[in-house]
Each structure stands twice: as structure tokens, then as C-alpha cells.
TORVOTOR-267945 format. One record per residue (C-alpha): x, y, z. Coordinates in steps of 0.2 Angstrom, whole numbers, padded with zeros to 4 digits, always signed. Example, Ala and Ser with C-alpha at 12.3 -4.5 7.8 and 13.67 -1.06 7.14 Angstrom:
BEGIN
+0062-0022+0039+0068-0005+0036
# end
This chain:
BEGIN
-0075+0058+0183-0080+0064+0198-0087+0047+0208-0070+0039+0205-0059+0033+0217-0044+0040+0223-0034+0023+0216-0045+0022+0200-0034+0020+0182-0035+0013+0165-0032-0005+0166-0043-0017+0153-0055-0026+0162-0055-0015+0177-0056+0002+0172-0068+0012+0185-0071+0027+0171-0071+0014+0157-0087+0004+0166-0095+0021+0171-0096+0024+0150-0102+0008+0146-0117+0008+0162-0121+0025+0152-0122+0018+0134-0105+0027+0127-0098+0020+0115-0084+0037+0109-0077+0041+0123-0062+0054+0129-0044+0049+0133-0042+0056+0151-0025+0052+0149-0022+0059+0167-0029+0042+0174-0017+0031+0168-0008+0022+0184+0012+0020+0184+0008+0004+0182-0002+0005+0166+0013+0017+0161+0025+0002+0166+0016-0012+0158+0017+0000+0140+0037+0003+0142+0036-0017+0145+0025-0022+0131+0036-0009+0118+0053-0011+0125+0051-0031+0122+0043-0029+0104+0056-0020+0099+0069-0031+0093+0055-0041+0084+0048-0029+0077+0064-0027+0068+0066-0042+0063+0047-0049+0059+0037-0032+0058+0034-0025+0038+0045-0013+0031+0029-0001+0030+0025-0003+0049+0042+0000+0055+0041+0016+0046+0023+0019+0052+0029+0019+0070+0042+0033+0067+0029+0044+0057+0018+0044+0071+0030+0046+0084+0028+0032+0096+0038+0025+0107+0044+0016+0123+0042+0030+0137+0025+0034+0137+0008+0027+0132+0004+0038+0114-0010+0052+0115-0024+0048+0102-0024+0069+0099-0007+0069+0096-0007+0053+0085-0022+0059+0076-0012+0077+0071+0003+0065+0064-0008+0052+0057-0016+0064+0048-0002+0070+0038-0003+0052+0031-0018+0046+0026-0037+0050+0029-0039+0040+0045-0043+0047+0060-0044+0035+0079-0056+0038+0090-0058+0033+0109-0071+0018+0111-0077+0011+0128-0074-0006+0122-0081-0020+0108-0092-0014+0095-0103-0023+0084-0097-0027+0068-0109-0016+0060-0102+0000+0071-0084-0007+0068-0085-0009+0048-0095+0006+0046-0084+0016+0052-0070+0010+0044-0078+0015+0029-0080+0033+0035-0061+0033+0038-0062+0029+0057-0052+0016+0067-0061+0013+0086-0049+0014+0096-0047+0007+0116-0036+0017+0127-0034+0004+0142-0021-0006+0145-0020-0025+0148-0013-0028+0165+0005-0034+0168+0002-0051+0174-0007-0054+0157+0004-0045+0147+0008-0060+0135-0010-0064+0130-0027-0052+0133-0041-0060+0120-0051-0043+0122-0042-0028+0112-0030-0015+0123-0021+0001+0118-0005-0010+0113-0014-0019+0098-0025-0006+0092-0011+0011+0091+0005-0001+0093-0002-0014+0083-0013-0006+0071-0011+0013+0069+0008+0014+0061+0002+0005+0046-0015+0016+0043+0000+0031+0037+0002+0021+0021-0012+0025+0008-0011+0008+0001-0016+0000+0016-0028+0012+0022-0037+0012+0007-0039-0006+0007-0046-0003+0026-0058+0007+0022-0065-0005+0005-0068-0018+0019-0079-0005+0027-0087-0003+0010-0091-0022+0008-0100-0022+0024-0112-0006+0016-0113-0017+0002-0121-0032+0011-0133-0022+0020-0138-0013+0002-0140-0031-0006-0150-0040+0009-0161-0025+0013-0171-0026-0001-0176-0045+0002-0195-0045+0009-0191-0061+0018-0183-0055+0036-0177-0071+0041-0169-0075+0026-0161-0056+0024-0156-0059+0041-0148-0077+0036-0139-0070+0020-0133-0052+0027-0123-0065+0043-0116-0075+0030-0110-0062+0022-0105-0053+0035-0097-0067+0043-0086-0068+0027-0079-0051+0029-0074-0054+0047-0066-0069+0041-0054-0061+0027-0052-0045+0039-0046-0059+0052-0034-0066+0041-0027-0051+0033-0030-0035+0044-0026-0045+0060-0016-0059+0052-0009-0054+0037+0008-0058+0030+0016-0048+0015+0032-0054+0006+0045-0041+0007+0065-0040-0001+0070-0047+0015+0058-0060+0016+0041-0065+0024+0036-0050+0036+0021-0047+0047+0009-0036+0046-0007-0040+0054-0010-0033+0071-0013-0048+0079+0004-0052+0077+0012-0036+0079+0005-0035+0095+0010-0053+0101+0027-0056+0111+0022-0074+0108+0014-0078+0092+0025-0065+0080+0042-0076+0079+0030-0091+0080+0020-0084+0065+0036-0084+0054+0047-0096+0060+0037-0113+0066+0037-0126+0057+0019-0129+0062+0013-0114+0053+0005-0118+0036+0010-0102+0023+0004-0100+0010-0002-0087-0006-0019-0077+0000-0036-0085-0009-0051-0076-0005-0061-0090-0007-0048-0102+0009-0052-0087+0020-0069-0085+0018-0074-0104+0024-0056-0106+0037-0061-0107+0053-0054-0094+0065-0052-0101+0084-0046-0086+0094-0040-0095+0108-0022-0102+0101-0007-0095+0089-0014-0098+0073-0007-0114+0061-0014-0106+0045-0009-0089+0038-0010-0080+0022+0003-0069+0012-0002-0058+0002+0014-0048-0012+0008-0029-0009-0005-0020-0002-0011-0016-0020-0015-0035-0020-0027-0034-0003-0036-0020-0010-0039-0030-0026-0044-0046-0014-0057-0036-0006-0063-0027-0019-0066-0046-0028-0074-0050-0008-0087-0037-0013-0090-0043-0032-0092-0060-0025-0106-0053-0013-0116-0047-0026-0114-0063-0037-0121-0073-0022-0106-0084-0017-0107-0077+0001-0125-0081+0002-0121-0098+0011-0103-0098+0018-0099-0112+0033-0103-0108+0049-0092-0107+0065-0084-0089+0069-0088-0075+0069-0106-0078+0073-0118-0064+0069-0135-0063+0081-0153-0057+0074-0150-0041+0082-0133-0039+0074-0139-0043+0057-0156-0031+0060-0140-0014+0062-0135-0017+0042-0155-0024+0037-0162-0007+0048-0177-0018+0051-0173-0016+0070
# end
């Protein structure tokens, strides 16, 4: 960290240390949490202080008590080491630093070894309502509180399982460009059911509808919007709706799923993958998420 400048911190899209890592092919990557600016410390105290409230009347009962086993809070932006040592009294899962996107096949796989990628920058404050990239606010504040439920996090790791299993059924197929086609439309199934449930799930709970996909949970906007519009379509989870919906990642969603328990989304993916191996996600719909030849060569290892 030497070459930085003097005024260098850890804002998304701007990050001096985060571009050095990715120049150098990182992907895992250290928290050097001394870099982060006042203002990135700000923009957290911002983005938390606001959620609150919502979160307590929209957020599921499982994330609100996630968020006080792993000690977070308004003040200052989490520690991943000091997350990890309380996470890991919960459940298997263990975040590491990333320098930013992974491929699907990176992000899946290691979700099935019990690890969640984690970015440690911050959006910057004049975006605060909306970033489409991921920022430390959606993947610890978002996602990490309900990883300490075993429910849930077992159900995380079975999506990571699905992707192994698409790569084990299209690998053997002698004709690359047709492993190539099925594995993305496989592929692209999982992202799609990980989209609607992971990111923008909804479970029922005693009080009511709740949220618990991160997507939402991380959105000042879109997580009332989520639960009281009238222009949101709600409706009981079927695998076989998200598999073909489309997902359009620039607007609050109109479509969203609810699932009773997370014993049901561990079911549901564990179906995903019995379906793969029946051949029923051999030809899904195209549209998002698209998968390139490369992308698809990482799970056939013809690359």
C-alpha cells in the first residue's frame, strides 16, 4: 500500500487499493481497515441509522436476531475478522474480502465450501440510495446476519452444490458446444432462483410478510416498496416461475416470491438440483443472467 496516495480510501468505484488488487489479478484480498475515509465511515452511520426503523418493521425475525449475534451496528463500519470470530459461533460460514465481482462459478463454488465473498468498500454518499454493483452495506449488513441461522445457511451452501452439479452433468458430454449451451442454461437457472430468494426473498412470519433477501434489506427504497405497493405481484415460491422470470436489475422488482420457512428453500433448491439432473434445465429462456463461453468453460474445465 505503499504507492497510495496520501487522500486514498475505500469508496466502491474508486478505491486506489481496491484497482491496485484487481491490475494484479486478486481476487481474496485483506481489509486494510485503516483506509477507510470519515466519509466512508459517515456514509455507513447513514446507510444503518436509516435502515433501522425498517428493518424493524420489514426485516425477518431471523435477520433482526442475526444482526445482534454478529454485533453490528451504527458507529462503525464491521471488521470482517471480528464478524467472522462471531459468525462462527453460528453456523459454518466464513466471509472473505474480494476485490470485487466474481464469476458465478467462483461465487457458487465457494458457497458450497462454506464461504461468502465479501466487498469491503463502501458506496459513495451521493449514491447512497442505489449502487447496482455490491458494497460492504449489502453483502455484511444485508447478507451476513442471516448466514448465523443453520437453516438458512445450509440452504446457501445447497445452491453452491447445484452449480458442482451442473458442471458434473455437462462435463461428460463430448460435444463442447453443446456442454457449453446446457451447463449456461443451467447455470443461468440457479442465478435466477438465487436472485429471487437469496437476494429477493420473502418468508412469511407471525407478524406477517417479512423480507429477507438482501437485496431488499439493503435498499432504503425498495424494502417498504417490496411489502407495501400495490404494484408488487406476491405470491407462493414455484421453482419452475423463477427459473424462466426474467430479472431486470435496473428497477424495484414487480415480482416477488415467498417462501413459509427456510426448511422450505432448502427443499426448493434441493428439487433445483433433481431437476437438473432430469434435464428440465437443459433449455430455460434466455435473458439474464447471461453466461459467456469462458464462463461456462470454469464448470466444464475445458478452458
Amino acid at each position: 500500500m505503499s504507492n497510495l496516495s496520501p487522500t486514498s480510501d475505500l469508496t466502491t468505484g474508486t478505491s486506489e487499493y481496491v484497482g491496485e488488487q484487481q491490475a494484479a489479478g486478486a481476487m481474496q484480498i485483506s481489509q486494510p481497515y485503516e483506509l477507510y475515509s470519515q466519509e466512508n465511515q459517515a456514509t455507513w452511520t447513514r446507510l444503518y441509522t436509516r435502515m433501522e426503523p425498517l428493518w424493524q418493521q420489514y426485516g425477518a425475525p431471523a435477520f433482526l436476531e442475526g444482526r445482534k449475534k454478529l454485533g453490528l451496528h451504527a458507529d462503525a463500519i464491521p471488521r470482517l475478522e471480528e464478524v467472522n470470530a462471531r459468525l462462527s459461533q453460528c453456523s459454518r460460514y466464513h466471509a472473505f474480502a474480494v476485490s470485487g465481482f466474481l464469476s458465478s462459478f467462483a461465487f457458487f463454488d465457494s458457497l458450497s465450501r462454506w464461504e461468502f465473498p465479501t466487498t469491503i468498500t463502501v458506496r459513495p454518499a451521493k449514491t447512497a440510495d442505489y449502487l447496482p454493483e455490491p458494497d460492504i452495506f449489502h453483502d455484511v449488513g444485508g447478507h451476513l446476519p442471516l448466514h448465523t441461522l443453520p437453516e438458512f445457511a445450509a440452504a446457501l451452501q445447497r445452491f453452491g452444490m447445484c452449480a458442482h452439479a451442473a458442471a458434473e452433468i455437462c462435463s461428460h458430454l463430448t460435444d463442447r458446444a453443446e456442454a457449453r449451451r446446457r451447463v449456461k442454461s443451467m447455470v443461468r437457472g440457479i442465478a435466477r432462483a438465487f436472485w429471487f430468494t437469496i437476494e429477493f426473498g420473502l418468508i412469511r412470519s407471525p407478524a406477517g410478510l417479512r423480507a429477507y433477501g438482501s437485496g431488499l434489506l439493503s435498499s432504503f427504497g425498495e424494502l417498504q416498496y417490496a411489502l407495501d405497493s400495490p404494484e408488487v405481484w406476491r405470491v407462493p415460491f414455484q421453482l419452475e416461475w423463477s427459473i424462466q422470470a426474467c430479472v431486470d436489475y435496473s428497477r424495484y422488482q414487480c415480482l416477488l416470491f415467498v417462501i413459509e420457512s427456510f426448511d422450505q428453500l432448502f427443499a426448493e433448491i434441493g428439487k433445483l438440483e433433481q431437476w437438473m439432473k432430469d434435464g428440465r434445465l437443459n433449455n430455460l429462456t434466455g435473458g439474464e443472467r447471461e453466461i459467456s463461453d469462458e464462463e461456462a468453460d470454469l464448470y466444464l474445465k475445458l478452458a
